[in-house]
KEDO-491552 format. One line per 10 residues: number of its first residue (from 1); for each residue x negated, y negated, z negated of N, C-alpha, C. Coordinates in steps of 0.2 Angstrom, whole numbers. Atoms other than C-alpha are relative to their C-alpha. Example, Ala and Ser with C-alpha at 12.3 -4.5 7.8 and 13.67 -1.06 7.14 Angstrom:
2
1) -4:6:0:-62:22:-39:-4:-6:0 | 4:6:1:-68:5:-36:4:-5:-3
END
This chain:
379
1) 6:-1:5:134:-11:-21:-5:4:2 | 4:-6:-2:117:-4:-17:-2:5:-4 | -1:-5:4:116:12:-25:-11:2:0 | 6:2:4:96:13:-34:-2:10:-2 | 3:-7:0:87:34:-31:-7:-2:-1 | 7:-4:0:70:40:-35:0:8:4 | 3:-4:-4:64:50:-21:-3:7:-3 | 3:-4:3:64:70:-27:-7:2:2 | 6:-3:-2:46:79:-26:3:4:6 | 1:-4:-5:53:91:-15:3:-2:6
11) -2:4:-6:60:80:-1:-5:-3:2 | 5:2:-2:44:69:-1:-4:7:3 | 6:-4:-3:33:87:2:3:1:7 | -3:0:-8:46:89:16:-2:-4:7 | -1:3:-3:44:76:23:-11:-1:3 | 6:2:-2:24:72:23:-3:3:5 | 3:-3:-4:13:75:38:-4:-1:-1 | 9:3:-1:-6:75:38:-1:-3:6 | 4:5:-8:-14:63:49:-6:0:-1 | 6:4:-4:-31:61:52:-4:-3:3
21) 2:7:-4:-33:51:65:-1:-8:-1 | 1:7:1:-41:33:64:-1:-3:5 | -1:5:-5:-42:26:80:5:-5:0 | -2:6:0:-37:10:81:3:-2:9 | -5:-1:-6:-23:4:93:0:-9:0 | -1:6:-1:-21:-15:98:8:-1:-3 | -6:2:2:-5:-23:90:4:-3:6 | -3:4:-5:7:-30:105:3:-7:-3 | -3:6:1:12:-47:105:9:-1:-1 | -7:-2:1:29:-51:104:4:-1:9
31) -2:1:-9:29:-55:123:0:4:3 | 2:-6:-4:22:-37:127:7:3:-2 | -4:-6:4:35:-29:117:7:2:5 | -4:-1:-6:47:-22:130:7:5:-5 | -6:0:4:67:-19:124:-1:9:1 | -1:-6:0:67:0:120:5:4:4 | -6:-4:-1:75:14:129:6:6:-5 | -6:-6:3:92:22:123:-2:6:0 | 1:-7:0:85:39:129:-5:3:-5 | 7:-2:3:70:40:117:0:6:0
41) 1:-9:-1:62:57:120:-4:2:-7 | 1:-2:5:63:69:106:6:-1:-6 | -3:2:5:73:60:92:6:-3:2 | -4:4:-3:85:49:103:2:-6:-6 | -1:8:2:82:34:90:-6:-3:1 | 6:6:-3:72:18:94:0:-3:-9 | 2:3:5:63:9:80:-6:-6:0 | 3:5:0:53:-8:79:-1:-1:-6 | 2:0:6:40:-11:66:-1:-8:0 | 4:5:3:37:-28:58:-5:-3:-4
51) 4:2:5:23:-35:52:-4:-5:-3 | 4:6:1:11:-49:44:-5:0:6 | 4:2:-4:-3:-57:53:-5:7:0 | 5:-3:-2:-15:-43:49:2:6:2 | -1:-5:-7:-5:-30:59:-2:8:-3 | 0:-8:2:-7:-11:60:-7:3:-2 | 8:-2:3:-27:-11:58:-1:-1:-6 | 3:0:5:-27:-16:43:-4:5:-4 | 4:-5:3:-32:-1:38:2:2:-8 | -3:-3:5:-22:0:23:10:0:-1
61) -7:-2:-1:-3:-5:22:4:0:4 | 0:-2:-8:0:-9:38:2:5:3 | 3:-7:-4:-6:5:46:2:6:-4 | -3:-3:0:2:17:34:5:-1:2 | -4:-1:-2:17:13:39:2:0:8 | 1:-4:-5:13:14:56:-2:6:1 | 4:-6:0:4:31:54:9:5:-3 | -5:-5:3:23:37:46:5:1:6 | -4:1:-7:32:32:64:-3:3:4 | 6:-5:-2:17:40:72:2:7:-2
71) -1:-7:4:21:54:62:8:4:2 | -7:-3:-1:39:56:64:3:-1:9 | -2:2:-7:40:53:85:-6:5:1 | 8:-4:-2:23:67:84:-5:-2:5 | 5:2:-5:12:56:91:-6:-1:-4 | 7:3:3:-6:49:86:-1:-4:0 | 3:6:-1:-17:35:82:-3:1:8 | 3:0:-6:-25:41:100:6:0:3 | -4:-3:-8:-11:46:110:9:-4:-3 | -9:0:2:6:37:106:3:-3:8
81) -6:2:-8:16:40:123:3:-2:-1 | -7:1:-3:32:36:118:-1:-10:-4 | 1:8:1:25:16:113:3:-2:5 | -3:1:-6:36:6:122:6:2:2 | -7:0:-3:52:16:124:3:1:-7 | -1:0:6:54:24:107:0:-2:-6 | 2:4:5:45:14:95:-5:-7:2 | 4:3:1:35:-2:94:-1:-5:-6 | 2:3:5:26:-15:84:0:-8:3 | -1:6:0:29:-33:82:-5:-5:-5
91) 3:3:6:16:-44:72:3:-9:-1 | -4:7:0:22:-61:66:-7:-4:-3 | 10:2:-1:4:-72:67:1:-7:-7 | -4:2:6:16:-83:53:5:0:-2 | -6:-4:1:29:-81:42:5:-6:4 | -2:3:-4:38:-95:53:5:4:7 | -2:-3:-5:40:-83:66:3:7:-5 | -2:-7:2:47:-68:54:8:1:2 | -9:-1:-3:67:-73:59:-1:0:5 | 0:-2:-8:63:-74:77:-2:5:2
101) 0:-8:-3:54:-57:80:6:5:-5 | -8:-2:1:70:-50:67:5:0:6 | -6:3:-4:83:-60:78:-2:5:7 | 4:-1:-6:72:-54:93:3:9:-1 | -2:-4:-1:74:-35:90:8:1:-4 | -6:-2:-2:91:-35:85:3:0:5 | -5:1:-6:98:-43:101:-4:6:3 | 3:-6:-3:86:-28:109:2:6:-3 | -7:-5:4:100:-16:97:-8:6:-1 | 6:-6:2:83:-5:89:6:4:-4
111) -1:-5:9:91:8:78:-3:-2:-8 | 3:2:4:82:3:67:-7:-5:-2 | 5:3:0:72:-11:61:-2:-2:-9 | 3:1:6:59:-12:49:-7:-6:-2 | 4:6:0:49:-26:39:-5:2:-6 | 6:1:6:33:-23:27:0:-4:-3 | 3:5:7:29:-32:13:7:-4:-3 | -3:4:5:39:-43:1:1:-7:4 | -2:10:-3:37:-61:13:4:0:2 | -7:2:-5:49:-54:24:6:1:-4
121) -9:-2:4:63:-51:10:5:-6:3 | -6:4:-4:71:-70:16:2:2:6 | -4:-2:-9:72:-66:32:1:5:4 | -6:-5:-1:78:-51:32:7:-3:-3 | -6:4:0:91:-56:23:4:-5:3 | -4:5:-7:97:-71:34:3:4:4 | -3:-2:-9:97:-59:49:4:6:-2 | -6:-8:2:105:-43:39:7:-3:-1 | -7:0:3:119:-53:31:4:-2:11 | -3:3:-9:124:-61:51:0:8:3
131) 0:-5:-4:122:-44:59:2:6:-5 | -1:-4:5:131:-31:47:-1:9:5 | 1:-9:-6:131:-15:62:-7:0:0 | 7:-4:0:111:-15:61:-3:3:-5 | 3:-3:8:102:-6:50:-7:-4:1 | 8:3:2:86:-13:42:-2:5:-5 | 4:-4:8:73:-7:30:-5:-6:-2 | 4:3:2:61:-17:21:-3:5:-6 | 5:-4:6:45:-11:11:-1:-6:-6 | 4:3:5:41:-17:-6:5:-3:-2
141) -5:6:4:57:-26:-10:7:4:-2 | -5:-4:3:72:-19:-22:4:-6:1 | -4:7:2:82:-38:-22:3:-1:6 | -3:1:-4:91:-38:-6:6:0:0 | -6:-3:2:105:-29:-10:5:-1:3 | -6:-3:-5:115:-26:6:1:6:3 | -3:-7:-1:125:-13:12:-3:4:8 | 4:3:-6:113:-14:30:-7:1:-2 | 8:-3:1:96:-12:22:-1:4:-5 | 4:-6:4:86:3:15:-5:-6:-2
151) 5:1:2:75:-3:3:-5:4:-3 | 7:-5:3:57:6:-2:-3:-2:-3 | 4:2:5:48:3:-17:-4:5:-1 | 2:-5:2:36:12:-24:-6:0:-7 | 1:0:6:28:16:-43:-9:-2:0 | 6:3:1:11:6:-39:-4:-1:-6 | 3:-3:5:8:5:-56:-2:6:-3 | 5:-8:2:5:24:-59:-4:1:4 | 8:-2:-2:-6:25:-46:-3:-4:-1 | 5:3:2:-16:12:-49:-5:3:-7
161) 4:-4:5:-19:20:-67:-4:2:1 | 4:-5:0:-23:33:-60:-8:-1:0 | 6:5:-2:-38:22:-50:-4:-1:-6 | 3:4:8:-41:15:-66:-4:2:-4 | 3:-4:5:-46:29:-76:-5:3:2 | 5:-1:-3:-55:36:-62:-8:-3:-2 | 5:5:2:-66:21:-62:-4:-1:-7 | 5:0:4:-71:21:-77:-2:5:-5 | 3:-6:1:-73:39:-82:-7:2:5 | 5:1:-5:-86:36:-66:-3:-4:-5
171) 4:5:5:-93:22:-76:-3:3:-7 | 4:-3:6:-96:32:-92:-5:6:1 | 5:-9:-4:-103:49:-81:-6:-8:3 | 4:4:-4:-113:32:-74:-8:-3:-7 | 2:3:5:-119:28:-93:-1:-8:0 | 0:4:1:-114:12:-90:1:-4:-5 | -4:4:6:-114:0:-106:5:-6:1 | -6:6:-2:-99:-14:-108:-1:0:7 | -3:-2:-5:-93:-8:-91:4:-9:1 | -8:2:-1:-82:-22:-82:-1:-1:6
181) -5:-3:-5:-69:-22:-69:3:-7:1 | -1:8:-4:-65:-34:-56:8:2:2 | -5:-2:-2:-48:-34:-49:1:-4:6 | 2:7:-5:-45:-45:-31:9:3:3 | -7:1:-1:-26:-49:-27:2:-5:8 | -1:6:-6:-19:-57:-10:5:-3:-6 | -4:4:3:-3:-65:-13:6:1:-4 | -2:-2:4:3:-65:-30:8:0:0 | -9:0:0:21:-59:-35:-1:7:-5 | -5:-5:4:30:-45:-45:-3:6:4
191) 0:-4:-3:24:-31:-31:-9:2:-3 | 6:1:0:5:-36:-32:-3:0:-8 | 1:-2:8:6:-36:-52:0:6:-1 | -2:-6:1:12:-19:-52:-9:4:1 | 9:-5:-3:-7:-14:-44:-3:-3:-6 | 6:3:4:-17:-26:-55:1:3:-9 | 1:-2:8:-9:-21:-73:1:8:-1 | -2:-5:-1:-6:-4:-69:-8:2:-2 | 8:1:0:-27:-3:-66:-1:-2:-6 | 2:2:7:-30:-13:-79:-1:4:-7
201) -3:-6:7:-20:1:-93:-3:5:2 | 6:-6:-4:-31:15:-82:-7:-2:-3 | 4:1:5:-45:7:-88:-3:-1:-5 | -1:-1:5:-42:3:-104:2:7:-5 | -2:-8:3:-36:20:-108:-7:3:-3 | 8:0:-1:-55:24:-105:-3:-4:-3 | 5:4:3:-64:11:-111:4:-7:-1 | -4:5:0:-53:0:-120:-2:-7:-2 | 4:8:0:-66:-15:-125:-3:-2:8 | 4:2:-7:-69:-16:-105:3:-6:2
211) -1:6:-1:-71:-32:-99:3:0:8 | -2:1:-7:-59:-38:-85:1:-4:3 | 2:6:-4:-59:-51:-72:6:1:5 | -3:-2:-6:-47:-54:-58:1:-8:4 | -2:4:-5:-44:-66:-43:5:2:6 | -6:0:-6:-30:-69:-29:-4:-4:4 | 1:5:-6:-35:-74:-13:4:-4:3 | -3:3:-5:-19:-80:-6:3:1:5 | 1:-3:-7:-19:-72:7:-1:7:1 | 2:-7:-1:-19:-55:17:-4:2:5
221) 7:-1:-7:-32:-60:31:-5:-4:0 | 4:3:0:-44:-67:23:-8:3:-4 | 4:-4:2:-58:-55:21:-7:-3:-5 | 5:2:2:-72:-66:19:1:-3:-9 | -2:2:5:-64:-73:4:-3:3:-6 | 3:-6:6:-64:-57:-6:-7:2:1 | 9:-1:-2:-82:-54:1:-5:-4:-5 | 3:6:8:-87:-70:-10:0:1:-6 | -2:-1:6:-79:-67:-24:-4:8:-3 | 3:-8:-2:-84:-47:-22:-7:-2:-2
231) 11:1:3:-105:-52:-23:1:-3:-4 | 3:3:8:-103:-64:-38:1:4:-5 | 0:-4:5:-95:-52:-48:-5:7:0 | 5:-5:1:-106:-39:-43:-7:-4:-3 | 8:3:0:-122:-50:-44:2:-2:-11 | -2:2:9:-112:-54:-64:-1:8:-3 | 3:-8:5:-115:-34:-68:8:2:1 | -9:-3:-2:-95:-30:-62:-4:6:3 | -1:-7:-1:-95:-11:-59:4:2:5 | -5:-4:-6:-81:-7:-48:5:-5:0
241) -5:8:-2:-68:-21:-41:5:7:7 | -6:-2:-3:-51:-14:-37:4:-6:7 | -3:5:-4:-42:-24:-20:5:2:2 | -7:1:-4:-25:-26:-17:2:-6:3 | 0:6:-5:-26:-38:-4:2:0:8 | 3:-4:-6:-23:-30:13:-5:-1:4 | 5:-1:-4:-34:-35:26:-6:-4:-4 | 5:1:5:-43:-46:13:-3:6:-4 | 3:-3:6:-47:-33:4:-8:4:1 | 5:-1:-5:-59:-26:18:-6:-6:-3
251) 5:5:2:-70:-41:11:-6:3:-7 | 0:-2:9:-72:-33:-8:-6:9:5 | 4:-5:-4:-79:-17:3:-6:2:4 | 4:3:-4:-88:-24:16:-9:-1:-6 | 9:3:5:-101:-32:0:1:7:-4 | 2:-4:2:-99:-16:-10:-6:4:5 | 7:-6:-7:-108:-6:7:-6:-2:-1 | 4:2:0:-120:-19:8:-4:0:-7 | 3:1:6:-124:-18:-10:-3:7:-2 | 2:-6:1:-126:1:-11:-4:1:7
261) 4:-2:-4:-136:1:4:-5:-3:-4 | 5:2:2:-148:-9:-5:-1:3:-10 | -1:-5:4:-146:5:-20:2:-3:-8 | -5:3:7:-135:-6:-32:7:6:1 | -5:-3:4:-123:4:-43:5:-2:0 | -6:2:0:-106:-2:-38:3:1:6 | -7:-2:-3:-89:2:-31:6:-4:3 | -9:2:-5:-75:-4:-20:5:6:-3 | -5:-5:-1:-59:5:-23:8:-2:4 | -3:4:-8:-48:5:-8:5:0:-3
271) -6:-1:0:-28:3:-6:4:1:4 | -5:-4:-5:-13:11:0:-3:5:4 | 4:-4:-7:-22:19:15:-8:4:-5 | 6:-2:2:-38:31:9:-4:-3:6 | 7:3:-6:-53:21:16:-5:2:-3 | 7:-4:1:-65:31:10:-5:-1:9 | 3:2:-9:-71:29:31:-1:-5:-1 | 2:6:1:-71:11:28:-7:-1:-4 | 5:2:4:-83:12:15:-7:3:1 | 4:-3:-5:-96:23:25:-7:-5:1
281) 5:3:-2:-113:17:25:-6:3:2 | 3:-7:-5:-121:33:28:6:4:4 | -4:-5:-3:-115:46:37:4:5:-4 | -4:-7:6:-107:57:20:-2:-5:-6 | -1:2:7:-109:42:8:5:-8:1 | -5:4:1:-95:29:3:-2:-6:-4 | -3:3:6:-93:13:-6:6:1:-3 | -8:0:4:-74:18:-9:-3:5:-3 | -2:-5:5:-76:27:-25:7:2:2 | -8:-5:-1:-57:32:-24:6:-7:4
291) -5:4:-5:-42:24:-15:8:1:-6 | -9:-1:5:-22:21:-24:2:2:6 | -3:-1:-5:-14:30:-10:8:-2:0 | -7:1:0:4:22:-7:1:3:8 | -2:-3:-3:12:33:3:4:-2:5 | -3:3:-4:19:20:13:5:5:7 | 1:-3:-8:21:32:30:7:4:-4 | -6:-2:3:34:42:18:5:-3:0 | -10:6:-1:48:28:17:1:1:5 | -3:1:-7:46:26:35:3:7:1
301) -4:-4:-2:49:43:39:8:2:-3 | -8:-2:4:63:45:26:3:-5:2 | -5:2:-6:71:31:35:4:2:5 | -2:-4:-6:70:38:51:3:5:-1 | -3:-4:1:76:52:45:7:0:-3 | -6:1:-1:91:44:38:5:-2:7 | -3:1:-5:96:36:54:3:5:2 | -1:-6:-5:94:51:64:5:4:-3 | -5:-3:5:106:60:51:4:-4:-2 | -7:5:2:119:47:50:1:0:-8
311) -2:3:6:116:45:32:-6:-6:-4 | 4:7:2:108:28:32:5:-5:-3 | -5:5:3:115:16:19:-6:-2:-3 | 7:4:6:107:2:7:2:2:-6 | 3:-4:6:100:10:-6:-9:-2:-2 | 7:2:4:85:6:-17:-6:6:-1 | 5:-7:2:71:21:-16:-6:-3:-2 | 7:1:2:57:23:-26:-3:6:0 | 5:-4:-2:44:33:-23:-7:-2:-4 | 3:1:5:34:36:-38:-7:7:-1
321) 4:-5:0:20:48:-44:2:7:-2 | -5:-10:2:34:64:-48:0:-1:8 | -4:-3:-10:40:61:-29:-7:1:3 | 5:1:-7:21:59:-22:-1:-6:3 | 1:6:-6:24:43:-16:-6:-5:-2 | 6:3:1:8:38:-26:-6:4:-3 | 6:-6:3:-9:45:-31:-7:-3:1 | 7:3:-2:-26:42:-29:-5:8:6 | 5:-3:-6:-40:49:-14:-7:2:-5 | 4:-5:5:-52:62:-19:-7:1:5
331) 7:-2:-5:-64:62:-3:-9:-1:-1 | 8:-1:-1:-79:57:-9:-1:3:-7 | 3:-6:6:-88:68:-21:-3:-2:-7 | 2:1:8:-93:57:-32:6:-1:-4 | -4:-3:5:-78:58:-39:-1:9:-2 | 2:-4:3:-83:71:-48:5:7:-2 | -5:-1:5:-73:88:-53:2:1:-4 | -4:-1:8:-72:85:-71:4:-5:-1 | -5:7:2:-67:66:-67:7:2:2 | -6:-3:-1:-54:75:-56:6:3:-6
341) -3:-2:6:-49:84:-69:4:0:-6 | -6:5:3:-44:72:-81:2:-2:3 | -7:4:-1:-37:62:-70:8:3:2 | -5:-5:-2:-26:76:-65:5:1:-7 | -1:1:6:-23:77:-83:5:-5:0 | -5:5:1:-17:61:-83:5:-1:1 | -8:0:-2:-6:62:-70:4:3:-4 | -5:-3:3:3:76:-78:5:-2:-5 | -3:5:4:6:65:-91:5:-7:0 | -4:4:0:13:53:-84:7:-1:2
351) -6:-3:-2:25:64:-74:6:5:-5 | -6:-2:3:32:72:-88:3:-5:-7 | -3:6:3:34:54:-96:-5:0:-8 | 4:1:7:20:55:-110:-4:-5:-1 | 4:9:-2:11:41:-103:5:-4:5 | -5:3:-3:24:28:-97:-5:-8:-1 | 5:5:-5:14:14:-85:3:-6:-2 | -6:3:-1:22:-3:-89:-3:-6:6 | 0:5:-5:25:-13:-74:0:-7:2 | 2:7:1:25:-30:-79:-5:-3:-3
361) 5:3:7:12:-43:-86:3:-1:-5 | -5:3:5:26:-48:-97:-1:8:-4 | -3:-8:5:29:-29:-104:-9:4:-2 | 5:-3:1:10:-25:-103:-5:-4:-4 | 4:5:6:4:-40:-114:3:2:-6 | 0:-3:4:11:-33:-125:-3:7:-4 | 1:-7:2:3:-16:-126:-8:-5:-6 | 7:3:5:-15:-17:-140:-5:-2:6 | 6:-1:-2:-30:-24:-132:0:-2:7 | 0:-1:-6:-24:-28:-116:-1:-11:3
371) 3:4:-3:-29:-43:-108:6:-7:3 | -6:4:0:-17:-61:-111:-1:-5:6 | 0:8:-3:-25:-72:-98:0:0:9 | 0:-3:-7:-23:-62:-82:5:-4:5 | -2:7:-4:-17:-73:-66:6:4:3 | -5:-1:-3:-3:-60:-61:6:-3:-2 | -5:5:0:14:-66:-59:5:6:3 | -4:-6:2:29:-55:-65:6:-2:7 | -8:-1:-3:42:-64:-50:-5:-4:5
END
């Protein structure tokens, strides 16, 4: 049976490093990827990352969970010496190829192998139940449930709120009338709902007749997509448009800059990763209003640091906005600090259970006011 923790606050502060490094690193193929050495200097464990097509640049989930192995090996976006012996990164260009780069670093005995997102849940599964001595981890998926994979999840829906509230205590400091709010989704599922309704309850909270909109791309590398979608809404008088898309979501971004360089009133707001930097059009001015920080880099580290401490087993962790493992990015100033301040407010609320986020469209159609015809999808 896999035993189901919430990650306490005071082990996440332990564990978190600051990183500011943004250097972008090429992904290696699966052809480059050379079988790890047993001696890895430092920690003496080896670890291979798996990922979707849009790899470690995407600049938001991706890339935190490579910036957590980075972090726990003390390397950098610029300087990761021990690539290669210690750790590496495997991207899979379809999900066809996600048993093959699994199967691939088992027989090369990783200490630990780990797979982002939710596509890879089957096939981890296949390759953990056939190989019971490897350890696995997968991000984003609680339904595995063997004794071989760490699973990490994390409370998407409170920070999204958070997003949420920000956004449109922005929009009222903005005086904008009937405000609304766009939403842009890759590939819909139970994980990718958690963003979309969670936001939605954020800004309702605040401006509860605010009108909302959302679209799925489909997809997590298909920028252009969200880009499209991105300038109609804005061109319709949409205000701020939330993306949880991965590298599609850079599209939704991309047209905010363009549209604030030509001194239009409208917001991207990033995710996972603070891309406040992404959204840079001057040199100190942003289209990310705020970013949902999912602390992706946290799991991996608290992995890693099970391995290395012999007390790795499957267990379901979550990592919520008590633990830190979710919150929202404060870099640009336009977030303001009285907006700050409520939304801090908020949070508090939420961490000592006054405000309870609910997680599904099924649980949050229910709530007054909230919006029946939203395209998430609870499984």
């Amino acid at each position: 049976m896999v035993k189901r923790m919430v990650v306490g606050a005071a082990i996440i502060a332990a564990m978190i490093v600051a990183s500011g490094c943004r250097a972008k690193q090429q992904e290696q193929s699966q052809s480059e990827s050379p079988a790890p050495s047993l001696s890895a200097e430092v920690v003496g464990i080896t670890v291979r990352l798996l990922t979707d097509a849009t790899g470690i640049d995407d600049k938001s989930f991706n890339a935190a969970a490579w910036r957590g192995i980075l972090e726990f090996y003390g390397d950098t976006w610029a300087n990761t010496r021990q690539r290669g012996t210690a750790y590496d990164v495997v991207t899979g260009q379809t999900q066809d190829m996600y048993i093959p780069n699994i199967k691939q670093a088992t027989d090369e005995q990783y200490d630990l192998i780990v797979a982002t997102g939710f596509t890879f849940a089957d096939a981890v599964t296949e390759v953990a139940k056939g190989n019971p001595n490897q350890k696995y981890m997968i991000v984003d998926v609680d339904w595995v449930n063997l004794p071989n994979v760490l699973e990490a999840i994390f409370a998407e829906h409170e920070g999204s709120y958070l997003v949420g509230v920000a956004a449109a205590l922005k929009a009222q400091k903005d005086g904008i009338e009937n405000p609304k709010f766009g939403f842009i989704g890759g590939v819909p599922g139970a994980t990718i709902t958690k963003f979309e309704v969670g936001f939605v309850q954020g800004v309702l909270s605040v401006i509860p007749h605010a009108q909302i909109l959302d679209y799925y791309v489909n997809s997590w590398g298909e920028p252009g997509l969200a880009k499209t979608q991105a300038k109609n809404w804005y061109d319709s008088g949409v205000y701020a448009i939330y993306s949880a898309a991965g590298g599609s979501g850079n599209g939704t971004i991309a047209q905010a800059k363009e549209y604030r360089i030509q001194g239009k009133n409208v917001w991207a707001i990033g995710v996972d990763s603070d891309q406040h930097e992404e959204g840079l059009y001057t040199d100190t001015e942003s289209a990310v209003l705020t970013s949902m920080v999912k602390r992706v880099e946290t799991s991996l580290i608290y992995g890693l640091n099970a391995v290395k401490n012999n007390t790795f087993k499957g267990e379901v962790i979550t990592f919520d906005v008590k633990a830190d493992g979710v919150g929202y990015s404060t870099t640009n100033p336009a977030v303001t600090q009285d907006i700050q301040s409520q939304v801090e407010a908020v949070k508090q609320q939420i961490i000592s259970g006054q405000i309870k986020v609910a997680a599904t469209n099924a649980e949050a159609k229910t709530l007054p006011g909230f919006p029946q015809d939203l395209k998430a999808l609870d499984n």
